[in-house]
C-alpha positions in Angstrom: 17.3 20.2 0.9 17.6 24.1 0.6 14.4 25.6 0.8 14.4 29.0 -1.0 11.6 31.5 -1.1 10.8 33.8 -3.8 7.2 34.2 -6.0 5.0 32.1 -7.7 6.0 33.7 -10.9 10.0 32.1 -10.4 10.6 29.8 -13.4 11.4 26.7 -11.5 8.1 27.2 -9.4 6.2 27.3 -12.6 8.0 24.4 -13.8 7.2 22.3 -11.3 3.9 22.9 -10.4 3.5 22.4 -14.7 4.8 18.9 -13.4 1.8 18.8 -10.6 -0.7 20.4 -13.1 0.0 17.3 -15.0 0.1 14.7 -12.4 -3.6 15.9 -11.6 -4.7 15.5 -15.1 -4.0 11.7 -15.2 -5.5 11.8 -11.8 -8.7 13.6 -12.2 -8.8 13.4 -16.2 -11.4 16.0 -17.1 -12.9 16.4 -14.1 -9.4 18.7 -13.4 -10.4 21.0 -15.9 -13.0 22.3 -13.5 -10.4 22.7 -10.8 -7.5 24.9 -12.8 -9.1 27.6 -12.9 -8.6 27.8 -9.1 -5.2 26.8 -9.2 -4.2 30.1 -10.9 -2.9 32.6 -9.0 -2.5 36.3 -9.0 1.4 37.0 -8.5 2.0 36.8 -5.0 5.4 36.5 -3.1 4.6 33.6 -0.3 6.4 30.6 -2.7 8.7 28.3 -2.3 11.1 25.9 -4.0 13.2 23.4 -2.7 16.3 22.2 -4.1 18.3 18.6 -3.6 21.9 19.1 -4.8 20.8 22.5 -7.2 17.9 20.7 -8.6 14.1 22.0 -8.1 12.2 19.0 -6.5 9.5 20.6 -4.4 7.3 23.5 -4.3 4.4 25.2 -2.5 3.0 28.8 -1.9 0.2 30.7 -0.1 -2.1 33.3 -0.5 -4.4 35.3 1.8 -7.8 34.4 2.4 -8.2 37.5 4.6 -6.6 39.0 7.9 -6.2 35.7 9.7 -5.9 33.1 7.4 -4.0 32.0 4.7 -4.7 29.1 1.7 -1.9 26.9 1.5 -1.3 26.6 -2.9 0.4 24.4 -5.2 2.2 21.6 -2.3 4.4 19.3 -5.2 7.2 16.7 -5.0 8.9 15.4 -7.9 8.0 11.4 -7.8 11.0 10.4 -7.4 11.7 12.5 -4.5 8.5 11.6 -2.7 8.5 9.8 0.5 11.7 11.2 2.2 9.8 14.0 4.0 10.3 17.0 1.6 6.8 17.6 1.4 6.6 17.9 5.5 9.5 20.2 5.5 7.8 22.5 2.7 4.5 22.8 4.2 6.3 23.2 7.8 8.3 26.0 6.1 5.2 27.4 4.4 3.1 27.0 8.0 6.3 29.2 9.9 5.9 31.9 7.3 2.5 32.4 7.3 2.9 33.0 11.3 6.1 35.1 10.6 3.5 37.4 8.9 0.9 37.2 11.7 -1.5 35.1 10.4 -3.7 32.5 13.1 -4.9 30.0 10.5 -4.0 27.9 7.0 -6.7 26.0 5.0 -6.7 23.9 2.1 -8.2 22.1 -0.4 -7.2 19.0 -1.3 -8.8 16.3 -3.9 -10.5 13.1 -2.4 -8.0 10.6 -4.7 -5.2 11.9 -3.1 -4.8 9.9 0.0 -1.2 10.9 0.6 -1.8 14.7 0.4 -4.1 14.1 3.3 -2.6 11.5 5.2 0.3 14.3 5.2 -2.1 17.2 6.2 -3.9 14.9 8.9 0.0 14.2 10.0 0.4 18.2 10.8 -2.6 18.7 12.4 -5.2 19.8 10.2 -8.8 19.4 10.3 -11.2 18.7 8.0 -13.7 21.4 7.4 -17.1 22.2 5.2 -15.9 23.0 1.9 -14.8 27.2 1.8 -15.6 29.5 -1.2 -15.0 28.5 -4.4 -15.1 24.1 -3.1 -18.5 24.6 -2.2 -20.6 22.3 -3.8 -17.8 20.4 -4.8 -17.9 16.4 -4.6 -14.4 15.6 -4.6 -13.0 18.7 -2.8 -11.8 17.9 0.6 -11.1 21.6 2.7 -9.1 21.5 5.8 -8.0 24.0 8.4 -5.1 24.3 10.9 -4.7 26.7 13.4 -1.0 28.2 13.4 1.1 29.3 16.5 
């Protein structure tokens, strides 16, 4: 895979995380509409798309939280490119950048009905924390937090 960064505005990072947008549709149904509105972000320049043979398969971004920390965005395979480690090799990517740029710390959010998203996180080290700024409150939020080197 050839990992290429660029901004979350790039049309095959929009395209795919349309793909994930959907996925968590059928997955959450219209509890997701509650969530969407914190899956948009302003144009930032911390994405990433991965490519098998010239195709886009993967994607992820980050944004800043504040001087430290980072939220890692937007982690997506295509399904039938899951389970041969693209998704570790993103967020490893993603995890190396964010140091690159000095920052200490990456959280997340994920949602409780994705078992996979955080049997990968709990893979790499991250900790589950209360639920940060706009998750508070929120039942099937799950926040974790990793502390970078």
């Amino acid at each position: 895979m050839i990992i290429m960064r660029t901004s979350n505005t790039h049309r095959d990072f929009l395209t795919l995380t349309r793909e994930l947008d959907a996925e968590l549709k059928g997955i959450y149904g219209p509890l997701q509409a509650v969530y969407d509105q914190h899956n948009v972000i302003d144009p930032i320049d911390t994405a990433m798309v991965g490519y098998v043979d010239g195709e886009p398969v993967t994607c992820g971004c980050f944004k800043t939280i504040d001087t430290e920390r980072v939220e890692i965005k937007r982690l997506y395979v295509k399904p039938n490119f899951r389970r041969k480690g693209f998704s570790s090799e993103v967020l490893q990517a993603l995890e190396a950048w964010a140091v690159e740029l000095g920052y200490a710390a990456a959280l997340l959010e994920t949602g409780k009905r994705q078992p996979e998203a955080i049997g990968l996180y709990r893979k790499f080290g991250y900790q589950i924390i209360a639920n940060y700024g706009p998750y508070r409150g929120m039942e099937n939020s799950l926040c974790m937090q990793k502390l970078l080197s």
